[in-house]
C-alpha angles and dihedrals in degrees: 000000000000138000132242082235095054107039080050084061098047095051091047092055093050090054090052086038083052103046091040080058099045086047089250119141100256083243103057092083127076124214111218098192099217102223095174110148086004120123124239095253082065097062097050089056094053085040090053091056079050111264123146113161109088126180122200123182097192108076093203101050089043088055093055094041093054083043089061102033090039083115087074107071087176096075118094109206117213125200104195092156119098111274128216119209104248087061092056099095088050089053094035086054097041120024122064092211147038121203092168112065106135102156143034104243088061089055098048092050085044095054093039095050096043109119114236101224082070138089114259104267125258107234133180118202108233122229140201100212105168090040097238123176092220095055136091112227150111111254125249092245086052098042095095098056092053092044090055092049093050089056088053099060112078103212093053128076123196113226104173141274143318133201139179101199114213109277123254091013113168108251094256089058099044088049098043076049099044084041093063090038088056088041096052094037083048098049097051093034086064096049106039133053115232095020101121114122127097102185101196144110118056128195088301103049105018102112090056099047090048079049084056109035117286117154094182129039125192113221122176125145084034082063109035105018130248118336118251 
């Protein structure tokens, strides 16, 4: 069986293997370990073989996992699951970014109940690219007016847009999704600074969003093994 550390390895070469082919520089791709369920010993394995990008989906659990691990500064805590209001104080204090903002009235808690000892939060706009009814996410048509209220808060920083695409789509239908996906990312890359994460492709789709774009790809069975 393998370890943490080399199934860390493996999907880090894919990625390289992945961007060489799409005629991307190996190291224009980041890699967010999804620890979600896993326990924190867990996480230091996969932080001794390097990693330090970590993405949790439980509010919750994330809060208590940045709370043991707070002795390592080096770590950057991603929350990339849906988020209610009253659990905005708890991410704002703890994680460093937000992949998941969808609505306005999670922003602007975010941005209010960011401590200002602290750095202004990273946040990714999520979208729901493919309009399912089962998805978090802002829609395409709705996407300007959120990004215009994020610049306007001062302890928040856009820094671009996530996506889950719906699962086994044929590949027409995954290209026609990953091509609006480039083509939104690229319009407001080019117009605004900072903005330069697209959060999108996992084990099963990854080739094809670092085809299209993805500068940051979320693995984590691939890493840690199944969930329990």
């Amino acid at each position: 069986m393998q370890t943490i550390a080399e199934r860390l390895n493996s999907a880090r070469k894919g990625i390289q293997q992945a961007a060489t082919n799409a005629h991307r520089p190996p190291n224009s791709v980041k890699l967010l370990a999804v620890s979600k369920t896993k326990p924190v010993s867990d996480i230091m394995d996969a932080y001794n073989a390097g990693q330090r990008l970590f993405g949790e989906n439980y509010v919750q659990e994330g809060v208590e996992k940045t709370k043991e691990l707070a002795h390592l500064s080096d770590i950057e805590w991603h929350m990339i699951g849906p988020i209610q209001s009253n659990k905005t104080k708890v991410v704002a204090e703890h994680f460093d970014w937000v992949q998941s903002v969808d609505r306005e009235k999670i922003a602007r808690r975010l941005n209010d109940q960011r401590p200002d000892n602290l750095a202004p939060l990273n946040v990714c706009i999520q979208l729901n690219i493919d309009d399912e009814d089962s998805k978090s996410g802002v829609k395409p048509e709705a996407l300007d007016e959120l990004v215009s209220f994020i610049q306007s808060q001062d302890k928040l920083m856009l820094r671009g847009l996530m996506a889950i695409p719906k699962a086994n789509p044929t590949e027409e239908e995954q290209q026609r999704t990953f091509g609006k996906l480039k083509e939104l990312f690229d319009h407001y890359h080019t117009s605004l600074s900072n903005f330069d994460t697209l959060s999108v492709g996992m084990s099963g789709d990854m080739v094809e969003a670092i085809e299209n774009g993805s500068t940051m790809v979320r693995i984590g069975t691939a890493i840690f093994g199944k969930r329990n």
